[in-house]
Biopython code that builds the backbone (N, CA, C, O; Angstrom):
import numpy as np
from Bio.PDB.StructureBuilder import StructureBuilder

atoms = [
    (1, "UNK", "N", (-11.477, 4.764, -0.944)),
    (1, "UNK", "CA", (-10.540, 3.674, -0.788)),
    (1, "UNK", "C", (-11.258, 2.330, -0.851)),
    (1, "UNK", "O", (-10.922, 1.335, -1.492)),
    (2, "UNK", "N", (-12.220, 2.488, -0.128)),
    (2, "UNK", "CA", (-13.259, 0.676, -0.239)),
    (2, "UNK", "C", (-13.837, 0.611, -1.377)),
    (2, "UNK", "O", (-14.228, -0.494, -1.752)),
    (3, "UNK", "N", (-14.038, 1.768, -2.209)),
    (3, "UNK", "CA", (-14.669, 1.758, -3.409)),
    (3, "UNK", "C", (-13.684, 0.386, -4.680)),
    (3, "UNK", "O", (-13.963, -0.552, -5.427)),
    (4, "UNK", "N", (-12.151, 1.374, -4.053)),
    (4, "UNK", "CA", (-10.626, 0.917, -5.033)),
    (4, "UNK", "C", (-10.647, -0.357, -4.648)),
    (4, "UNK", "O", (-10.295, -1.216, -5.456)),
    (5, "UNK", "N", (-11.070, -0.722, -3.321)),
    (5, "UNK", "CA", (-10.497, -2.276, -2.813)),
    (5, "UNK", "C", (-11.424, -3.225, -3.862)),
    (5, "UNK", "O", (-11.097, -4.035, -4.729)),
    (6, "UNK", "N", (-12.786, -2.724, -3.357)),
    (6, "UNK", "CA", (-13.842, -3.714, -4.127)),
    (6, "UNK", "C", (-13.430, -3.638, -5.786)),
    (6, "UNK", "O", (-13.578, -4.689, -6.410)),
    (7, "UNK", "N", (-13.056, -2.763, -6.330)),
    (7, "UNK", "CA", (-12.814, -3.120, -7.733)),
    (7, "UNK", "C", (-11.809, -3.985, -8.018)),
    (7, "UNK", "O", (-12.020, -4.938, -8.769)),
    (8, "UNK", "N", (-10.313, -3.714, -7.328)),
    (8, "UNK", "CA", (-9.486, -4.759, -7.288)),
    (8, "UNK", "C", (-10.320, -6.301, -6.671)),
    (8, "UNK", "O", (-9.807, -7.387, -6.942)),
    (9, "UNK", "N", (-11.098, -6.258, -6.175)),
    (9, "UNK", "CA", (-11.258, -7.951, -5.450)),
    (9, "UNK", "C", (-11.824, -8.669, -7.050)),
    (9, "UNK", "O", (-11.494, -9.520, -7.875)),
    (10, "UNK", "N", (-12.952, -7.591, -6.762)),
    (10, "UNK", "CA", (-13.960, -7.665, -8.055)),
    (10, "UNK", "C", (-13.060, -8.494, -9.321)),
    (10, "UNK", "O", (-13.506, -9.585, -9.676)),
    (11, "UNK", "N", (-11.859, -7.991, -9.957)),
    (11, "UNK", "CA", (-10.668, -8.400, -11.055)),
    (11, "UNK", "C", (-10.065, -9.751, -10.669)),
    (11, "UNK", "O", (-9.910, -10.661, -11.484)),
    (12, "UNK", "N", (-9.667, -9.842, -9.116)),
    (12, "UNK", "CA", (-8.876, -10.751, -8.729)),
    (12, "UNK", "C", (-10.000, -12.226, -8.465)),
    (12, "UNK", "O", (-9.663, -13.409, -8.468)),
    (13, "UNK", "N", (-10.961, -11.823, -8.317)),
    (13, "UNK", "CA", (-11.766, -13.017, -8.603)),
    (13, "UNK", "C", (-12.032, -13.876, -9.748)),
    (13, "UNK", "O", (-12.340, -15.034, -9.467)),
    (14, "UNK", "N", (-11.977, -13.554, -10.995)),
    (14, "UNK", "CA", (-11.862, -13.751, -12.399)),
    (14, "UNK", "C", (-10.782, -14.474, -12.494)),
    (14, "UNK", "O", (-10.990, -15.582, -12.988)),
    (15, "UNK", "N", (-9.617, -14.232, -12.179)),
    (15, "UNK", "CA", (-7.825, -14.305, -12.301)),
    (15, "UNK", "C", (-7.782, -15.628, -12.111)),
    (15, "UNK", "O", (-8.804, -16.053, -11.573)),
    (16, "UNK", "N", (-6.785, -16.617, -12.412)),
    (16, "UNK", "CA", (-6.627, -17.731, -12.046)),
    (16, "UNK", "C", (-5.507, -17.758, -10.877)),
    (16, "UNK", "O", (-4.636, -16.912, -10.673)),
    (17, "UNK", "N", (-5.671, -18.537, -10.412)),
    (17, "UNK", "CA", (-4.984, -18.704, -9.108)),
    (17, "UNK", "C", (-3.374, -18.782, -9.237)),
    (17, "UNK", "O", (-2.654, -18.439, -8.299)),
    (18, "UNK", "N", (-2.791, -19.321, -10.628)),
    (18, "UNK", "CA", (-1.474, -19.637, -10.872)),
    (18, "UNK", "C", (-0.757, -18.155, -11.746)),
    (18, "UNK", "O", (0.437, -18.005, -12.003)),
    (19, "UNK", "N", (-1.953, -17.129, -12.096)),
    (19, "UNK", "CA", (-1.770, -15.801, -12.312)),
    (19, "UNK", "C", (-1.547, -14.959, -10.942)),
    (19, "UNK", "O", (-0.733, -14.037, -10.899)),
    (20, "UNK", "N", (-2.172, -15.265, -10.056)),
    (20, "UNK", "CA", (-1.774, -14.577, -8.789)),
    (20, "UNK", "C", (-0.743, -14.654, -8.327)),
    (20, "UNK", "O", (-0.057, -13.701, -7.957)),
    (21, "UNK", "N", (-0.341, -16.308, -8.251)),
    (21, "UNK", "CA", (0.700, -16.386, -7.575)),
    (21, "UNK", "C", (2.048, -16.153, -8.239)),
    (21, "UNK", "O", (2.999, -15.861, -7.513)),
    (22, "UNK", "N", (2.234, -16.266, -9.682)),
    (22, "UNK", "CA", (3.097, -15.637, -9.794)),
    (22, "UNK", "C", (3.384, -14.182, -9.829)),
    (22, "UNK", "O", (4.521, -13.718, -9.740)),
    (23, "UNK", "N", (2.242, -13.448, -9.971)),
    (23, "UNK", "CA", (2.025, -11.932, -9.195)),
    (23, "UNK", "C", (3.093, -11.842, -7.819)),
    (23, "UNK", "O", (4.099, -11.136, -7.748)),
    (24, "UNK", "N", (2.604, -12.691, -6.854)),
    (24, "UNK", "CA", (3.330, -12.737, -5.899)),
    (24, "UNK", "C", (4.126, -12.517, -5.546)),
    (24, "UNK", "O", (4.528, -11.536, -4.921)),
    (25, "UNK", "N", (4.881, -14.062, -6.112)),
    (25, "UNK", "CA", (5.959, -13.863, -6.102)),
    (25, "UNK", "C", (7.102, -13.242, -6.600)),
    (25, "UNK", "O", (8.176, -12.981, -6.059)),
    (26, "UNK", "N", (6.360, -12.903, -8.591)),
    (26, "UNK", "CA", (7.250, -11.422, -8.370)),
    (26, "UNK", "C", (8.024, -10.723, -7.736)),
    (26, "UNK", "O", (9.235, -10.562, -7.579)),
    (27, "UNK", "N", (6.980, -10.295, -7.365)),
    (27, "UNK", "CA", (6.534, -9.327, -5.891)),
    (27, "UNK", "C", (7.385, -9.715, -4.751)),
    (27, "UNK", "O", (8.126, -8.819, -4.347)),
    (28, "UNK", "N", (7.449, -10.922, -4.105)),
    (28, "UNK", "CA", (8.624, -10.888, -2.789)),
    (28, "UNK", "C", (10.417, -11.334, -3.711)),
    (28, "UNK", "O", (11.368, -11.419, -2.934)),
    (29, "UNK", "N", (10.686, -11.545, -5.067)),
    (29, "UNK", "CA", (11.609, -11.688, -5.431)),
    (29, "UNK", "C", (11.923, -10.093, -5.874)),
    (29, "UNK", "O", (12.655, -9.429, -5.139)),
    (30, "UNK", "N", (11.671, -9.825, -6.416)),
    (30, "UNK", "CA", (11.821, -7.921, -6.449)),
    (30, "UNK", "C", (12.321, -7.782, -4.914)),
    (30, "UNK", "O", (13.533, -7.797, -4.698)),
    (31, "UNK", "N", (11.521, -7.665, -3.984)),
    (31, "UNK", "CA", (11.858, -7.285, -2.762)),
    (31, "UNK", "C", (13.352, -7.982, -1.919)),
    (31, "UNK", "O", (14.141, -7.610, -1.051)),
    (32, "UNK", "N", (13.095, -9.429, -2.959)),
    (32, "UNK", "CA", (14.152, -9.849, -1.614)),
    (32, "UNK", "C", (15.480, -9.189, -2.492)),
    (32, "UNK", "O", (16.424, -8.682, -1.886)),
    (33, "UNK", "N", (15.429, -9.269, -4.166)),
    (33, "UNK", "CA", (16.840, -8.521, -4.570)),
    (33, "UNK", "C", (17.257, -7.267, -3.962)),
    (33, "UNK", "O", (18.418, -6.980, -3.668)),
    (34, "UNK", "N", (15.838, -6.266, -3.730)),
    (34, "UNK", "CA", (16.376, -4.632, -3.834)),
    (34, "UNK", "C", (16.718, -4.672, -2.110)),
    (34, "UNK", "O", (17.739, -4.091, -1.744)),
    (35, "UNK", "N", (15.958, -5.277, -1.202)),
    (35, "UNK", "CA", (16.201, -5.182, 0.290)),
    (35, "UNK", "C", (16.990, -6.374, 0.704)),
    (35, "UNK", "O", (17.806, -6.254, 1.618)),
    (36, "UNK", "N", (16.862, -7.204, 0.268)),
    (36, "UNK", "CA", (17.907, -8.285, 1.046)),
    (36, "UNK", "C", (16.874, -9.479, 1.535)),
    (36, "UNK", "O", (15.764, -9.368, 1.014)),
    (37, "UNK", "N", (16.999, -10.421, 2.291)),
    (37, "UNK", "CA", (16.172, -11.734, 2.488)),
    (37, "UNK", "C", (15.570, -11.202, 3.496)),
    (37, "UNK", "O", (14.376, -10.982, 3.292)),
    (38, "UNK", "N", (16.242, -10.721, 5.209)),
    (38, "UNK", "CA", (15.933, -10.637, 6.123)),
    (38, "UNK", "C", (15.097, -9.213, 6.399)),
    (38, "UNK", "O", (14.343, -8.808, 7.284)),
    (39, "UNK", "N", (15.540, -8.783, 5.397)),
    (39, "UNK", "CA", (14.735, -6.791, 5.983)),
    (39, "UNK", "C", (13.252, -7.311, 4.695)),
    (39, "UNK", "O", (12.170, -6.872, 5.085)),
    (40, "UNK", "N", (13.170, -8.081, 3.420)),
    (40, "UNK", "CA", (11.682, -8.426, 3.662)),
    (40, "UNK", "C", (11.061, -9.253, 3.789)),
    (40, "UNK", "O", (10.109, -9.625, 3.102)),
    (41, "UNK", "N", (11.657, -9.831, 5.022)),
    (41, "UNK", "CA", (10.969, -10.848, 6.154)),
    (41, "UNK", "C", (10.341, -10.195, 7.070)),
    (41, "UNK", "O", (9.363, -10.581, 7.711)),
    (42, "UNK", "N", (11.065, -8.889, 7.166)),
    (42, "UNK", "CA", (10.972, -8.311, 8.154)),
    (42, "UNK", "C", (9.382, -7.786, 7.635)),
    (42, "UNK", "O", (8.440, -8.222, 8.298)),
    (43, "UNK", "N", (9.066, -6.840, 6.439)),
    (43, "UNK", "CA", (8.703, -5.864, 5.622)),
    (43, "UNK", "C", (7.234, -7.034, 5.879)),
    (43, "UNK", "O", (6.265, -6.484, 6.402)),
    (44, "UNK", "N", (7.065, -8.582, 5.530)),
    (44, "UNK", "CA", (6.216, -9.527, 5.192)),
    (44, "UNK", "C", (5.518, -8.995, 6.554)),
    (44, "UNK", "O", (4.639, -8.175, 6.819)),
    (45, "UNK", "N", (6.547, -10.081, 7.453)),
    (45, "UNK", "CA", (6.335, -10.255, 8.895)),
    (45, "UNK", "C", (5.204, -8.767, 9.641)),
    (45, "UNK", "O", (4.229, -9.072, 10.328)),
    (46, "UNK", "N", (5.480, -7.536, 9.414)),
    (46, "UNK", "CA", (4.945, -6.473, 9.701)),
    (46, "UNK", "C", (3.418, -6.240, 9.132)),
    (46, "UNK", "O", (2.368, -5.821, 9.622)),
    (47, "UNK", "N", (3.889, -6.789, 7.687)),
    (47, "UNK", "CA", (2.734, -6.203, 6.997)),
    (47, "UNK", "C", (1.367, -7.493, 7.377)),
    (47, "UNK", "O", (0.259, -7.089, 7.727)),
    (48, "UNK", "N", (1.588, -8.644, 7.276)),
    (48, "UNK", "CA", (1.006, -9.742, 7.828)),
    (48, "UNK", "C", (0.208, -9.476, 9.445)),
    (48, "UNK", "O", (-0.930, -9.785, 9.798)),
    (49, "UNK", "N", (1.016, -8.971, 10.004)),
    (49, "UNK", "CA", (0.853, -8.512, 11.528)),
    (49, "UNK", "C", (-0.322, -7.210, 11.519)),
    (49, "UNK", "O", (-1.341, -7.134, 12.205)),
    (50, "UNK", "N", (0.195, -6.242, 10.511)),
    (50, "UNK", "CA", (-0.736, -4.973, 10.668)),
    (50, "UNK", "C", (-2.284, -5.515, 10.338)),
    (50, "UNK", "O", (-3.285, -5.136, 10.946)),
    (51, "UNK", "N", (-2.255, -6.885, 8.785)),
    (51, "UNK", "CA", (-3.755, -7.135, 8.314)),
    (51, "UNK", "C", (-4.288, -7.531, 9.217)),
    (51, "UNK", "O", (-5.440, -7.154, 9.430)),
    (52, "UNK", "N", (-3.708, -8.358, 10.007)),
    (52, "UNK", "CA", (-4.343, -9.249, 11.866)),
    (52, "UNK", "C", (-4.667, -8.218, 11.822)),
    (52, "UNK", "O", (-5.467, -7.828, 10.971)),
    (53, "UNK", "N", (-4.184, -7.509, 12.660)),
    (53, "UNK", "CA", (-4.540, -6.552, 13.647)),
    (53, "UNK", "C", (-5.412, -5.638, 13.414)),
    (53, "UNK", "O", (-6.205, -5.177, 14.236)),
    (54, "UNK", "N", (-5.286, -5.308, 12.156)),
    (54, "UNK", "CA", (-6.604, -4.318, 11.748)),
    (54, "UNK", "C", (-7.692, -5.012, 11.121)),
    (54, "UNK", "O", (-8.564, -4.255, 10.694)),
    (55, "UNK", "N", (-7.879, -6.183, 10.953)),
    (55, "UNK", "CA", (-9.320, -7.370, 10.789)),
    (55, "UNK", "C", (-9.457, -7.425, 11.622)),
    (55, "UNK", "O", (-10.374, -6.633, 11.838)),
    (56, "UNK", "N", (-8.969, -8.204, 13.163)),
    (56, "UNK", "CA", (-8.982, -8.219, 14.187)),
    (56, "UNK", "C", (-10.218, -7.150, 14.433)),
    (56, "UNK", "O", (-11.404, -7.479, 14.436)),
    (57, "UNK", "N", (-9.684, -5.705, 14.655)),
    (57, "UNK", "CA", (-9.994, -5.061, 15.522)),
    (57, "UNK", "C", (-11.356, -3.656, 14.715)),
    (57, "UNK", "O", (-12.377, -3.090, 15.106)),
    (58, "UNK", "N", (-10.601, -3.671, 13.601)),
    (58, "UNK", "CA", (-11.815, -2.918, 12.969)),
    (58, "UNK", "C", (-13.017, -3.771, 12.097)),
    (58, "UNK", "O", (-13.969, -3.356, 11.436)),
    (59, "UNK", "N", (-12.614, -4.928, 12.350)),
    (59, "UNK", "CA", (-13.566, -5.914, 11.505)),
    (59, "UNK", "C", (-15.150, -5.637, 12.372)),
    (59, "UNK", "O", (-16.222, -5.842, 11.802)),
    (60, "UNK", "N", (-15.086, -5.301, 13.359)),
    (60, "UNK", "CA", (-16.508, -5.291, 14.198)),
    (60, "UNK", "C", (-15.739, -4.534, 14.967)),
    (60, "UNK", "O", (-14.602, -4.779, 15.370)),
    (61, "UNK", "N", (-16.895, -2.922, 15.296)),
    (61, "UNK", "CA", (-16.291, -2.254, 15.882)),
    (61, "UNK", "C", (-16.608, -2.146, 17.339)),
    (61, "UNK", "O", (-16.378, -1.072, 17.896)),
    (62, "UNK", "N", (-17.245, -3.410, 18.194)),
    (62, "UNK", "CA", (-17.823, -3.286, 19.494)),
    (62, "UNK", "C", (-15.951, -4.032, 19.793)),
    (62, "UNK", "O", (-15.338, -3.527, 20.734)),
    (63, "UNK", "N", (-15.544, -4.666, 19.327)),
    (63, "UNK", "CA", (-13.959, -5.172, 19.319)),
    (63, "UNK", "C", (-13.280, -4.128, 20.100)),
    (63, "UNK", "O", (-12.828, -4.111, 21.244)),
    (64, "UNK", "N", (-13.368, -2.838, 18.684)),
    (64, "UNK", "CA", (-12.385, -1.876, 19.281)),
    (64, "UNK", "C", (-12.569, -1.181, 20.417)),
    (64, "UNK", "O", (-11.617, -0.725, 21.051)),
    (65, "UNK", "N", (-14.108, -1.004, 20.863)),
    (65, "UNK", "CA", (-14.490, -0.047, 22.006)),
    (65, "UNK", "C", (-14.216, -0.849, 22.951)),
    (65, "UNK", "O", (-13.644, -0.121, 23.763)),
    (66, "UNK", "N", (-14.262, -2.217, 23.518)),
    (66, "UNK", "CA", (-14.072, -2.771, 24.282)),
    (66, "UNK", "C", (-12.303, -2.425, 25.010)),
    (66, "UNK", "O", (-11.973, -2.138, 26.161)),
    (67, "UNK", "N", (-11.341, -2.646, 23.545)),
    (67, "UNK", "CA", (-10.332, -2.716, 23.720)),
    (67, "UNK", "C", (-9.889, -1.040, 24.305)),
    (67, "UNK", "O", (-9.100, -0.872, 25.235)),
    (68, "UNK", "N", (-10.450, -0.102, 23.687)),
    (68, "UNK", "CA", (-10.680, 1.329, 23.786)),
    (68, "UNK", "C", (-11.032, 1.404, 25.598)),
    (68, "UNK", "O", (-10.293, 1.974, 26.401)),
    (69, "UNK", "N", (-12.021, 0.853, 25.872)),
    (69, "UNK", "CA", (-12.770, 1.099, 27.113)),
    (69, "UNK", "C", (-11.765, 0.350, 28.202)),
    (69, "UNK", "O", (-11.849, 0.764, 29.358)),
    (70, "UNK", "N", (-10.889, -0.644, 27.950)),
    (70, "UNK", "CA", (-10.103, -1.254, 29.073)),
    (70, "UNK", "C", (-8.538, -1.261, 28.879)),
    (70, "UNK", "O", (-7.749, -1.920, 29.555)),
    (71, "UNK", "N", (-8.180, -0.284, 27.679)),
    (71, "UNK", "CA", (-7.132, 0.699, 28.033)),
    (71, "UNK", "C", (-7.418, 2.487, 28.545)),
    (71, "UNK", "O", (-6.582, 3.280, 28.976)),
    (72, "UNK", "N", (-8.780, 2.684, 28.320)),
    (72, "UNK", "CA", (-8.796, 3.872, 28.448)),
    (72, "UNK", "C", (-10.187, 3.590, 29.245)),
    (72, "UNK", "O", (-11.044, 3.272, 28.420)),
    (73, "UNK", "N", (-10.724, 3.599, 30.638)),
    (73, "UNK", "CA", (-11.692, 3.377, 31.370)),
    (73, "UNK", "C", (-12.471, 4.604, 31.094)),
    (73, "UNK", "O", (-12.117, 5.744, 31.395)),
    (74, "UNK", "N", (-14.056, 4.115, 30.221)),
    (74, "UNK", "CA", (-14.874, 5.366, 30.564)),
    (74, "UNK", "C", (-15.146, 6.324, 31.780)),
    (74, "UNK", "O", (-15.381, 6.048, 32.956)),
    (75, "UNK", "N", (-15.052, 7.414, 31.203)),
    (75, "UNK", "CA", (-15.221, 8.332, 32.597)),
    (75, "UNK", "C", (-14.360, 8.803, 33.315)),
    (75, "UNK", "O", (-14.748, 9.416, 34.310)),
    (76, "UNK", "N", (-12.863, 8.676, 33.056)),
    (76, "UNK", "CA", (-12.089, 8.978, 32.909)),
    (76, "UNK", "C", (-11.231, 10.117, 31.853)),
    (76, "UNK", "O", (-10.660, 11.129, 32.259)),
    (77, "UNK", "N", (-11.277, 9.848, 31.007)),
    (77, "UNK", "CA", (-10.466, 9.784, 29.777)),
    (77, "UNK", "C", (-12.060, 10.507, 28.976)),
    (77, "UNK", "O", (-12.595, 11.600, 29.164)),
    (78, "UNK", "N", (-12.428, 9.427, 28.122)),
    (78, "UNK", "CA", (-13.446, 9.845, 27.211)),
    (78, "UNK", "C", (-14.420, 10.648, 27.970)),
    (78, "UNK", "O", (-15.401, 11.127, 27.402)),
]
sb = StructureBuilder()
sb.init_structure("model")
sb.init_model(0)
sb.init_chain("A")
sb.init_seg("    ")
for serial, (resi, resn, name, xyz) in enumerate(atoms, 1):
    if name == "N":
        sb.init_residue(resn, " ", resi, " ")
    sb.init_atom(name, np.array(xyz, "f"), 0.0, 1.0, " ", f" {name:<3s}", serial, name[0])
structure = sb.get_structure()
């Protein structure tokens, strides 16, 4: 999978910026016809939230053990 990511970055670096964005937006006009405005706001809103959260937390993984260790107290649990 990181292999697939780096080749896509690898392409999208080349690309011009006004090629992306109409990529884009494509992309959320497709969505807003087939789902509606508010369900992919919703669909954005989530997916925006999951990249936080998983940069956030798997970006450096002393992050996650911390977060790991003071929902789940060593010695306990683990």
């Amino acid at each position: 999978m990181e292999r697939l990511l780096s080749r896509i970055f690898e392409k999208l670096q080349n690309t011009k910026a006004g090629t992306l964005f109409a990529l884009a937006f494509f992309i959320v006009a497709v969505l807003i016809c087939i789902f509606g405005f508010w369900k992919t706001l919703f669909i954005v809103i989530f997916t925006l939230a999951g990249f936080v959260v998983g940069s956030f937390l798997f970006g450096d993984e002393s992050r996650f053990k911390k977060l790991l260790d003071r929902i789940l107290p060593p010695g306990r649990v683990r």
